[in-house]
KOLTI-474584 format. One record per residue (C-alpha): residue number from 1; residue in one letter; x, y, z. Coordinates in Angstrom, 1 decimal, always signed. Layout:
<rs>
+-----+------+--------+--------+--------+
|  nr | rest |      X |      Y |      Z |
+-----+------+--------+--------+--------+
| NUM |    A |      X |      Y |      Z |
...
+-----+------+--------+--------+--------+
</rs>
This chain:
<rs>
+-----+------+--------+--------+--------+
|  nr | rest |      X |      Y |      Z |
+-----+------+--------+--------+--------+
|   1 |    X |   +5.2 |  -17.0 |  +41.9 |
|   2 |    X |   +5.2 |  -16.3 |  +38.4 |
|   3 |    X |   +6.4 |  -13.5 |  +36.3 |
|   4 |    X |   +3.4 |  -10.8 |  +35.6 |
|   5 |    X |   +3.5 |   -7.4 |  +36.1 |
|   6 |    X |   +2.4 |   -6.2 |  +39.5 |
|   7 |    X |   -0.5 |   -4.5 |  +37.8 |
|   8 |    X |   -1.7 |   -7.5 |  +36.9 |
|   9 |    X |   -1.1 |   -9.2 |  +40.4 |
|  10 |    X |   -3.0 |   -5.8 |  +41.9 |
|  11 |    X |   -6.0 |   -5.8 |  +39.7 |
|  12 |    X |   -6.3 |  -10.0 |  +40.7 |
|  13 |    X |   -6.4 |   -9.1 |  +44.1 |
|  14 |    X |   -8.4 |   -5.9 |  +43.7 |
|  15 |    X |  -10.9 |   -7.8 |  +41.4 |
|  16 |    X |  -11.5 |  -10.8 |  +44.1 |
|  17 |    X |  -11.8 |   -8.2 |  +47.2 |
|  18 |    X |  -14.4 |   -6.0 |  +45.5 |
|  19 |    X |  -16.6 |   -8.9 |  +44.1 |
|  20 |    X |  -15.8 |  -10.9 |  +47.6 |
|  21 |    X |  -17.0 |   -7.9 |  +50.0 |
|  22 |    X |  -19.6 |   -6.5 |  +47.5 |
|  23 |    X |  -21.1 |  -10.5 |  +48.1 |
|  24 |    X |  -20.8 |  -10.2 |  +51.7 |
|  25 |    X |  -22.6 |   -7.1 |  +51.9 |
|  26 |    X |  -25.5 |   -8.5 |  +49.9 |
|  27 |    X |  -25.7 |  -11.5 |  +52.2 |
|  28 |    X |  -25.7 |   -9.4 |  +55.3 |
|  29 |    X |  -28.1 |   -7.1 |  +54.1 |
|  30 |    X |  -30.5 |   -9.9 |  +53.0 |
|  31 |    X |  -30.0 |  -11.3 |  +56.4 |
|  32 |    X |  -30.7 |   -8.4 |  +58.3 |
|  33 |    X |  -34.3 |   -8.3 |  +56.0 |
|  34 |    X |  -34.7 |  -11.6 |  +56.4 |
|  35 |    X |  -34.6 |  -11.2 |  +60.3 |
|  36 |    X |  -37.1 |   -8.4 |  +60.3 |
|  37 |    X |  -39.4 |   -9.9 |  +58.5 |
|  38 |    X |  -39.1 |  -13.6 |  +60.1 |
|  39 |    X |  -40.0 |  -11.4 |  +63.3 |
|  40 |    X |  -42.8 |   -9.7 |  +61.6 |
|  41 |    X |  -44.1 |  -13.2 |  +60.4 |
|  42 |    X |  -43.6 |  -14.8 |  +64.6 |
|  43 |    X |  -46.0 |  -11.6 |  +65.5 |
|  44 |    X |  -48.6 |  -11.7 |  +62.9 |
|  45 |    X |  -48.7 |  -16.1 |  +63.7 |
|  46 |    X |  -48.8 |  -15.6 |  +67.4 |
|  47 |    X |  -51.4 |  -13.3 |  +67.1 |
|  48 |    X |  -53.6 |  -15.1 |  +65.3 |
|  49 |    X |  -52.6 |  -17.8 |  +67.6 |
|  50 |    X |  -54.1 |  -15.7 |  +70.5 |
|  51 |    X |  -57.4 |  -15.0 |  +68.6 |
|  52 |    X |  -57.8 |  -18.9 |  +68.0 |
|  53 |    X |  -57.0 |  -20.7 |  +65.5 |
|  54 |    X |  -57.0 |  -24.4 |  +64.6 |
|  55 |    X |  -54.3 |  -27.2 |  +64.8 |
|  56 |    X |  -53.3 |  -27.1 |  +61.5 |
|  57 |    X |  -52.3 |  -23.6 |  +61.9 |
|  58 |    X |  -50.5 |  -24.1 |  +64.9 |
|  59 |    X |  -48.4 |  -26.8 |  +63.1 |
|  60 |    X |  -47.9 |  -24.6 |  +61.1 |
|  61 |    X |  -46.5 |  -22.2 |  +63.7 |
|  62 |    X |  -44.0 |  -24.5 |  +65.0 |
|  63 |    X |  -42.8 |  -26.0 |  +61.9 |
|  64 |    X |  -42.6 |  -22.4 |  +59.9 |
|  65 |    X |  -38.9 |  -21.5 |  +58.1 |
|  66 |    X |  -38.0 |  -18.6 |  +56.9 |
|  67 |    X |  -40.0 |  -17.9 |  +53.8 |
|  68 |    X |  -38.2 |  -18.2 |  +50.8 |
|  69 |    X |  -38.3 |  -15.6 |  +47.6 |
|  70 |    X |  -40.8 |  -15.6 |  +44.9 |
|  71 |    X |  -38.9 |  -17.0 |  +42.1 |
|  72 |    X |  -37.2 |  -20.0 |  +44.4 |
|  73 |    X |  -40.4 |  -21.3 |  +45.1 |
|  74 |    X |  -40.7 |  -22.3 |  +41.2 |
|  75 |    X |  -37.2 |  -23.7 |  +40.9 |
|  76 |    X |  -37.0 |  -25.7 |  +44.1 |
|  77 |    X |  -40.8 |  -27.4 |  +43.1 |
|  78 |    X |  -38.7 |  -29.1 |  +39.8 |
|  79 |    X |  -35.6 |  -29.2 |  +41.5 |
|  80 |    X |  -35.6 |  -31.9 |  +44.4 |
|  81 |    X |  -31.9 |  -31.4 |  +44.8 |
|  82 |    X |  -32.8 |  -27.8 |  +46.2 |
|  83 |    X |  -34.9 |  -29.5 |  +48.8 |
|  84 |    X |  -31.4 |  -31.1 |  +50.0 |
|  85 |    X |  -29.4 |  -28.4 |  +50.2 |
|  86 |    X |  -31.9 |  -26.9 |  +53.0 |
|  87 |    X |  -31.2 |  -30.0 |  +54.7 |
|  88 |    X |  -27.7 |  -29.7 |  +54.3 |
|  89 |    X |  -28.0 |  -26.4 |  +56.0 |
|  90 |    X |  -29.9 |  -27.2 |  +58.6 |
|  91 |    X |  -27.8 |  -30.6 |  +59.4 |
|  92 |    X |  -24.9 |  -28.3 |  +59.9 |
|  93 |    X |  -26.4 |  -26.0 |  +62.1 |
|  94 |    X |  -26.5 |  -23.2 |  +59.9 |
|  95 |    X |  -29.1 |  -20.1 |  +59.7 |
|  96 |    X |  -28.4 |  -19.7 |  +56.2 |
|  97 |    X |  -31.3 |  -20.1 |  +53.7 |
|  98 |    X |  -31.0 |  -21.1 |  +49.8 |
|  99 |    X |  -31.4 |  -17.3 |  +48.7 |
| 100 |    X |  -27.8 |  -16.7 |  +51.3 |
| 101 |    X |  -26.3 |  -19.9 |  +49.9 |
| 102 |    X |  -26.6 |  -18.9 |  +46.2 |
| 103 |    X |  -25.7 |  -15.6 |  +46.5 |
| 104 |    X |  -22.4 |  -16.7 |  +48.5 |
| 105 |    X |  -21.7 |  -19.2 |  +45.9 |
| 106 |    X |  -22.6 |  -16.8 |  +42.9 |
| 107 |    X |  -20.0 |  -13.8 |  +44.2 |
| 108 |    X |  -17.2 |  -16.6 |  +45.2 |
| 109 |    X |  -17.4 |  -18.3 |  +41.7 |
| 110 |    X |  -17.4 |  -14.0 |  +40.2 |
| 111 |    X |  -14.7 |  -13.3 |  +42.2 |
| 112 |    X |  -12.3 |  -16.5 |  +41.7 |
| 113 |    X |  -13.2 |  -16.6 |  +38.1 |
| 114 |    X |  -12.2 |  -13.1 |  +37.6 |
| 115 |    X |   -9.3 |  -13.5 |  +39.6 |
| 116 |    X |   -7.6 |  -16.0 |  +37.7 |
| 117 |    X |   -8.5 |  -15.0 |  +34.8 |
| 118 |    X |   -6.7 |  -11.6 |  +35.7 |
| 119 |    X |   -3.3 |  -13.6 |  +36.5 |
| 120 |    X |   -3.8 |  -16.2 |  +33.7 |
| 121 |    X |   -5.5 |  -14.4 |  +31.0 |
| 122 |    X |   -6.9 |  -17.8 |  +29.9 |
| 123 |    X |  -10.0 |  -18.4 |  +29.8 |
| 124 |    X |  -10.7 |  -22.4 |  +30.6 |
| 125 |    X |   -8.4 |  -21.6 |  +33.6 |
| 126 |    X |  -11.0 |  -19.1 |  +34.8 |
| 127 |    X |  -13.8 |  -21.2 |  +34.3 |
| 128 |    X |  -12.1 |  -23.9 |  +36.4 |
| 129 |    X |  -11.6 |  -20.7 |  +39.3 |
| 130 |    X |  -15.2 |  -20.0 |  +38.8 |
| 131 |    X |  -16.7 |  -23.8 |  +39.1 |
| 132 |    X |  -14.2 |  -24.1 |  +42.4 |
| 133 |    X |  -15.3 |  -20.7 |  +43.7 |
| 134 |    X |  -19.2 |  -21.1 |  +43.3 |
| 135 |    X |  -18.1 |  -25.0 |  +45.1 |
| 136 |    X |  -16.4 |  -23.8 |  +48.4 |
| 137 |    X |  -19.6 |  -22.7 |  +50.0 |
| 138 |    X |  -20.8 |  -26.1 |  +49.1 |
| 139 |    X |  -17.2 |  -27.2 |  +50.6 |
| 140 |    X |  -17.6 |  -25.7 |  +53.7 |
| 141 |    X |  -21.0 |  -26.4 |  +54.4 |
| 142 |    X |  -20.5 |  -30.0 |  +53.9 |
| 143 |    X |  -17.1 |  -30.2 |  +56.4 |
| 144 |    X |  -19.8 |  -28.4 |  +59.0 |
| 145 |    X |  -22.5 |  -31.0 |  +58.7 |
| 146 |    X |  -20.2 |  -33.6 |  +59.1 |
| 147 |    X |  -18.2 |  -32.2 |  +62.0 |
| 148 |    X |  -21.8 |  -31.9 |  +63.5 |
| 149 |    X |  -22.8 |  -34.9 |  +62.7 |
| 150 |    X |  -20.2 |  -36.8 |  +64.0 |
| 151 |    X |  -20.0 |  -35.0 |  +67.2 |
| 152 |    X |  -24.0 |  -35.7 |  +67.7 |
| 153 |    X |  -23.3 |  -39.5 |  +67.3 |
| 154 |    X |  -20.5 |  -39.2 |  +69.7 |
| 155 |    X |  -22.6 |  -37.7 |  +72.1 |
| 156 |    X |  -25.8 |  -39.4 |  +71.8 |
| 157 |    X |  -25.0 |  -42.1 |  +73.4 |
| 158 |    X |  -25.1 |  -40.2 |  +76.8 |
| 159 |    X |  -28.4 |  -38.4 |  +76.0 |
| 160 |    X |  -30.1 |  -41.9 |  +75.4 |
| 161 |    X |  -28.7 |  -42.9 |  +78.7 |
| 162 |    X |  -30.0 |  -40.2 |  +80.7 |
| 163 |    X |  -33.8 |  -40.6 |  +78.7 |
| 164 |    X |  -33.5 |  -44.5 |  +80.0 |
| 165 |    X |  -32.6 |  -43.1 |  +83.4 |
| 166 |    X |  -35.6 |  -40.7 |  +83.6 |
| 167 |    X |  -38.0 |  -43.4 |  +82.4 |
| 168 |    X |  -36.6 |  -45.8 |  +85.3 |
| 169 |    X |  -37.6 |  -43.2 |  +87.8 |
| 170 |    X |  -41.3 |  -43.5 |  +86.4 |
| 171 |    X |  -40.9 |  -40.2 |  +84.6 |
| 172 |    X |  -42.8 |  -40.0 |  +81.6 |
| 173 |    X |  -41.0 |  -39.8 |  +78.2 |
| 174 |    X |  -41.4 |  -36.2 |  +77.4 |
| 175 |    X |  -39.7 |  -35.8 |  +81.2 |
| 176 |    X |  -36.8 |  -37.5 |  +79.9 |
| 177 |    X |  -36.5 |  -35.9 |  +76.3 |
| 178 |    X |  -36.2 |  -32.6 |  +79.1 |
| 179 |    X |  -34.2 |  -34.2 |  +81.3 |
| 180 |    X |  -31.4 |  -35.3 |  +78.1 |
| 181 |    X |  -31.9 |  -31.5 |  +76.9 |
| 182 |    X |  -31.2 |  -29.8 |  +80.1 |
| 183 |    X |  -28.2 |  -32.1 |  +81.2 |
| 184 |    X |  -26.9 |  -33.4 |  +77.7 |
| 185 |    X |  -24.4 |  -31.7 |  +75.2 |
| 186 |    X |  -24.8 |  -30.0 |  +72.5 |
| 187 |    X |  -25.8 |  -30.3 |  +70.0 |
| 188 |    X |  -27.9 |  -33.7 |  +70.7 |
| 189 |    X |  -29.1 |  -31.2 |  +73.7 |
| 190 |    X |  -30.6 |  -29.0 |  +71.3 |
| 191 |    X |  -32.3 |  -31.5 |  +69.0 |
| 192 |    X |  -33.9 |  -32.8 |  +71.6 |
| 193 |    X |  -35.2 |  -29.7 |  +73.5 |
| 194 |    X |  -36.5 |  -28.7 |  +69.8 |
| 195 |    X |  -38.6 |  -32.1 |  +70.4 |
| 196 |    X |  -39.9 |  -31.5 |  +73.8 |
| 197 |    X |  -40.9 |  -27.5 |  +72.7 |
| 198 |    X |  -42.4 |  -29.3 |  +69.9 |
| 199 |    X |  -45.0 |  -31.6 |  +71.7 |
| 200 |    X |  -45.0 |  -29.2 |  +74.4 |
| 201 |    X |  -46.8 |  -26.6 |  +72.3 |
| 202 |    X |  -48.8 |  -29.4 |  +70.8 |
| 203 |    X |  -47.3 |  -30.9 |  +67.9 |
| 204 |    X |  -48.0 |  -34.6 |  +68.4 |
| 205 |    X |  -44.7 |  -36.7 |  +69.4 |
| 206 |    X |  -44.6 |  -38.9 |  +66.6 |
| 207 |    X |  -44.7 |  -35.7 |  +63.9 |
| 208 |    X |  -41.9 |  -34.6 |  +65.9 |
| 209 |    X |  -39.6 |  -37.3 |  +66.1 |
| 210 |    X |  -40.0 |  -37.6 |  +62.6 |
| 211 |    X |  -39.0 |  -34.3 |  +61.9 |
| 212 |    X |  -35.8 |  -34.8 |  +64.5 |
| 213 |    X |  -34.9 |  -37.9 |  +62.0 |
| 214 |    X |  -35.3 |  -35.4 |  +58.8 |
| 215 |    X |  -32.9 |  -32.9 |  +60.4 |
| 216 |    X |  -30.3 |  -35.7 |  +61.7 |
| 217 |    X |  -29.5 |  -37.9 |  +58.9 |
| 218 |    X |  -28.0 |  -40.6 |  +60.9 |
| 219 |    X |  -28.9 |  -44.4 |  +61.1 |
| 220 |    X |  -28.8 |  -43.9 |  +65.1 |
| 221 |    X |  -31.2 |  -41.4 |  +65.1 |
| 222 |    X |  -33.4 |  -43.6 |  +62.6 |
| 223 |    X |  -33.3 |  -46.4 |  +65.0 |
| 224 |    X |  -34.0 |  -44.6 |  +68.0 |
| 225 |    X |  -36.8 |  -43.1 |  +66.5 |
| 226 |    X |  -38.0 |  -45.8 |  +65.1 |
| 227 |    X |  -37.9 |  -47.9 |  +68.5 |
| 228 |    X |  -39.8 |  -45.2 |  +70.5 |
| 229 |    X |  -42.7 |  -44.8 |  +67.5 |
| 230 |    X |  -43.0 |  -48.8 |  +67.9 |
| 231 |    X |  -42.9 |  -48.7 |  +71.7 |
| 232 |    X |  -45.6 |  -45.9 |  +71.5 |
| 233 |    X |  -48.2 |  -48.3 |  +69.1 |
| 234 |    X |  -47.2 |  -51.9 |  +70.6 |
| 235 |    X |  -45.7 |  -51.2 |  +73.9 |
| 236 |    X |  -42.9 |  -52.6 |  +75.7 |
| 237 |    X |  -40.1 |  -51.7 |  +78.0 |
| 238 |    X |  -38.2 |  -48.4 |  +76.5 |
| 239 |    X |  -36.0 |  -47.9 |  +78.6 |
| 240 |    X |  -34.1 |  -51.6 |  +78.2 |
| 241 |    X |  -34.4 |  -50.7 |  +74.3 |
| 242 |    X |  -32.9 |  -47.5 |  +75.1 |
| 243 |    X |  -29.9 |  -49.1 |  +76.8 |
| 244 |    X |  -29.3 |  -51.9 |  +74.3 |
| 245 |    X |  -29.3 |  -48.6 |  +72.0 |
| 246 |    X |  -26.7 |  -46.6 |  +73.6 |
| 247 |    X |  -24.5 |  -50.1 |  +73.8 |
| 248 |    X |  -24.8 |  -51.0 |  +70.5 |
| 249 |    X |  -24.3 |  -47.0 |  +69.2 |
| 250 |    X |  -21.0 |  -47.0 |  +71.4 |
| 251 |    X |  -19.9 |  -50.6 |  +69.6 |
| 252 |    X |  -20.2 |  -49.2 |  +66.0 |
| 253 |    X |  -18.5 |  -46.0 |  +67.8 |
| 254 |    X |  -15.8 |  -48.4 |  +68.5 |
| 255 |    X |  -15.1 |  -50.0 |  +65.4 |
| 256 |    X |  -15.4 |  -46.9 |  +63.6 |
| 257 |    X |  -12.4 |  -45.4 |  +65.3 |
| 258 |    X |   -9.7 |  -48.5 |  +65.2 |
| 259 |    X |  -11.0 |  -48.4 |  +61.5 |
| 260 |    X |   -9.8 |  -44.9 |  +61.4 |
| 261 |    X |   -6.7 |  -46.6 |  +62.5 |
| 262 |    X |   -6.1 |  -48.7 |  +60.0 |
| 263 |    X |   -6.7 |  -46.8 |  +57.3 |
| 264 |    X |   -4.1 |  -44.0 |  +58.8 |
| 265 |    X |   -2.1 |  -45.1 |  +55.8 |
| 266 |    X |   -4.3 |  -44.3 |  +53.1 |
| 267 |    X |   -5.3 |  -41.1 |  +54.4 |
| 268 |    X |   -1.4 |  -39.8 |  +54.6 |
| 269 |    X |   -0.9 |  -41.0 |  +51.4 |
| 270 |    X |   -3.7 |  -38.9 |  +50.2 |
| 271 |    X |   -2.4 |  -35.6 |  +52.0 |
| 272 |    X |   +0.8 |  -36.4 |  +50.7 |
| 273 |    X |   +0.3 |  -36.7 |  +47.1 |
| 274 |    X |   -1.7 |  -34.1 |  +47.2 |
| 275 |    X |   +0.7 |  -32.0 |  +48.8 |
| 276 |    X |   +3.8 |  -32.9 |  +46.8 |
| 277 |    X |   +2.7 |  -31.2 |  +43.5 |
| 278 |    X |   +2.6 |  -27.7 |  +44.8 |
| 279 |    X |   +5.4 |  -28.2 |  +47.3 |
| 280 |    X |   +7.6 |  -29.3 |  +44.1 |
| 281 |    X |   +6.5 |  -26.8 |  +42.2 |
| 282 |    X |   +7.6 |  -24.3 |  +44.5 |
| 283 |    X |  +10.9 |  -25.3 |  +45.4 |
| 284 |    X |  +11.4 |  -25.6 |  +41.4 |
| 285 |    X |  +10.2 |  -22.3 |  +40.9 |
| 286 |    X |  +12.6 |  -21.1 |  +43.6 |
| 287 |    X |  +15.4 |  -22.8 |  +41.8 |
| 288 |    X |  +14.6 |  -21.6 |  +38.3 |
| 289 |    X |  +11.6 |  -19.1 |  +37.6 |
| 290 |    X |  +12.1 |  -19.2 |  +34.1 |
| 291 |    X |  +12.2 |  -22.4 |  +33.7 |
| 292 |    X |   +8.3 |  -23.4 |  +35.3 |
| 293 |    X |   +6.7 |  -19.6 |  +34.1 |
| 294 |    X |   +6.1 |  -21.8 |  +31.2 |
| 295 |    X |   +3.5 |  -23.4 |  +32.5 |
| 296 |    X |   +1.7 |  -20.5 |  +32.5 |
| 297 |    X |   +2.8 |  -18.6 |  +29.6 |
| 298 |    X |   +2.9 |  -21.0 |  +27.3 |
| 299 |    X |   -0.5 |  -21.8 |  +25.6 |
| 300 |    X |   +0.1 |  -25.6 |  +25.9 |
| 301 |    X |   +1.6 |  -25.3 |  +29.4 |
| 302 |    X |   -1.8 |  -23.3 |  +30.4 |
| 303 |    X |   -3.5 |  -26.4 |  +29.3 |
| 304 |    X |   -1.3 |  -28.8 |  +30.4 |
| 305 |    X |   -1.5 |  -27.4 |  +34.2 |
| 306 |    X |   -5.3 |  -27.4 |  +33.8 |
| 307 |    X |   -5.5 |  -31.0 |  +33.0 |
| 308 |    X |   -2.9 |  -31.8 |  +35.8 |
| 309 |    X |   -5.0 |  -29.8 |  +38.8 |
| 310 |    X |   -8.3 |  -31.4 |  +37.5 |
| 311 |    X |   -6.5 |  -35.1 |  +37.7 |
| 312 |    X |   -5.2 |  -34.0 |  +41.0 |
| 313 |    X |   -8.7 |  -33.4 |  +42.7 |
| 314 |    X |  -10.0 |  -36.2 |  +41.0 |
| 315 |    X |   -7.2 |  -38.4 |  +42.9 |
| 316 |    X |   -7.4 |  -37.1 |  +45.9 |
| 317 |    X |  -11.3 |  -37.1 |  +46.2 |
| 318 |    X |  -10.9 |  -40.9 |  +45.0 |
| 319 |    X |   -8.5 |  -41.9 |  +48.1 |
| 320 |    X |  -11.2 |  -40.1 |  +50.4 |
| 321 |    X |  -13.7 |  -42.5 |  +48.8 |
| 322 |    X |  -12.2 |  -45.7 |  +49.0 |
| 323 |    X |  -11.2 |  -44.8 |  +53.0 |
| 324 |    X |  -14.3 |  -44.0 |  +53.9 |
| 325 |    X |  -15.6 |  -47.2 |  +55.1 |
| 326 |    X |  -19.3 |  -46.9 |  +56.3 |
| 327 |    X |  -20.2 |  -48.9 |  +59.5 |
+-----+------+--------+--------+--------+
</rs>
């Protein structure tokens, strides 16, 4: 693209792929500790589990994470917002704890950062590469959770239906939180076997349900929660609420996709314009190099090319906004 030496276009690249792979390494290392000693910890619990221990500690057996390091524990006690970004993880299906998420977003922001700085040789440039670096694990994991997410709604549906069907037959409802897990999709399939393992082991149902609503951040789930724990204290027929569930899930289902529809337009338009600036500006560069390498040799152009990617993501996240209509 623009006229540097080679050397500088070399070191870039060599800069990103050392701090890049030197960042994956870490991560897989932690991991592989991590796993060893998440095994060490099931063996010591289910041990102690054998010897006989009381129902707190077996709680604590089913609900036990990975245990996070010494100096998180600190920082996520002042720092609620750390609490949501292991929810984040686990809403997206990930294995990933906050020590693997920082350290991913710590060597991308590095390695970004130094990247452009190496092309640009300016520094608020390379502070912009290092904020959008550190972001695109944060990126990613939020397109994951909401791919999941929307794939568990679409399927639950289904699951809710076959948990009305079981309790028809005059199954109980831990037979039909089996049934939806063994014949269901994933990953509504999987929630819900987590449930029945749960109570199964002896967690009491309502603890569980409530944690199935903490890893599924979805009004549906809320509701159908919510109906089963009220069912459970007041009683009533579940498996008509279950039904009226599942039709009214499907409805909002409906809506939600003509309203993808109709806002087809505003979504184009927001790929489009935020296309157009880098497809102009390479069919310009194409026609005369010397002519847009001023952007980026120029002091003023450095700046000016700042401002305009900044005002760029700014527009584009603002389309996003106003189309996404909640239902």
């Amino acid at each position: 693209m623009v006229k540097l030496s080679s050397t500088a276009w070399l070191f870039a690249l060599a800069a990103f792929l050392v701090v890049a792979l030197a960042t994956v390494s870490v991560v897989l290392l932690w991991e592989w500790f991590r796993e060893r000693q998440r095994k060490r910890m099931m063996v010591q619990q289910l041990r102690e589990l054998a010897d006989g221990v009381g129902q707190e500690q077996q709680r604590t057996l089913l609900r036990s994470a990975v245990s996070q390091a010494a100096w998180l524990g600190p920082v996520a006690a002042r720092l609620p917002q750390l609490k949501d970004i292991e929810h984040m993880l686990q809403q997206a299906g990930l294995t990933w704890t906050l020590q693997t998420f920082f350290l991913l977003s710590a060597g991308l922001a590095v390695a970004v950062g130094v990247a452009v700085f190496a092309v640009t040789e300016f520094i608020p440039a390379a502070l912009l590469g290092t904020i959008i670096g550190g972001a695109l694990p944060y990126i990613y994991v939020s397109r994951k959770r909401a791919r999941r997410l929307a794939q568990f709604e679409e399927v639950l549906p289904d699951s809710i239906d076959l948990m009305g069907r079981a309790l028809r037959a005059g199954h109980p409802l831990s037979a039909g939180f089996k049934m939806a897990a063994e014949d269901g999709a994933e990953p509504v399939s999987g929630e819900l076997r987590r449930v029945f393992e749960e109570q199964r082991f002896g967690l009491p149902l309502d603890e569980s349900l409530l944690g199935l609503a903490d890893r599924i951040n979805l009004v549906d789930v809320r509701i159908l929660v919510t109906a089963i724990m009220i069912q459970r204290e007041v009683g009533g027929n579940l498996a008509e609420i279950l039904d009226n569930l599942a039709s009214v899930i499907r409805a909002r289902f409906t809506i939600r996709r003509q309203l993808r529809v109709y806002t087809a337009q505003g979504r184009l338009t927001g790929y489009l314009l935020a296309a157009l600036p880098i497809v102009l500006f390479s069919l310009l560069y194409t026609l005369n190099p010397e002519y847009m390498s001023i952007l980026f040799k120029d002091p003023t152009g450095k700046i000016v090319t700042m401002i305009a990617v900044c005002l760029q993501l700014v527009g584009f996240l603002w389309i996003r906004k106003i189309i996404n209509i909640e239902i």
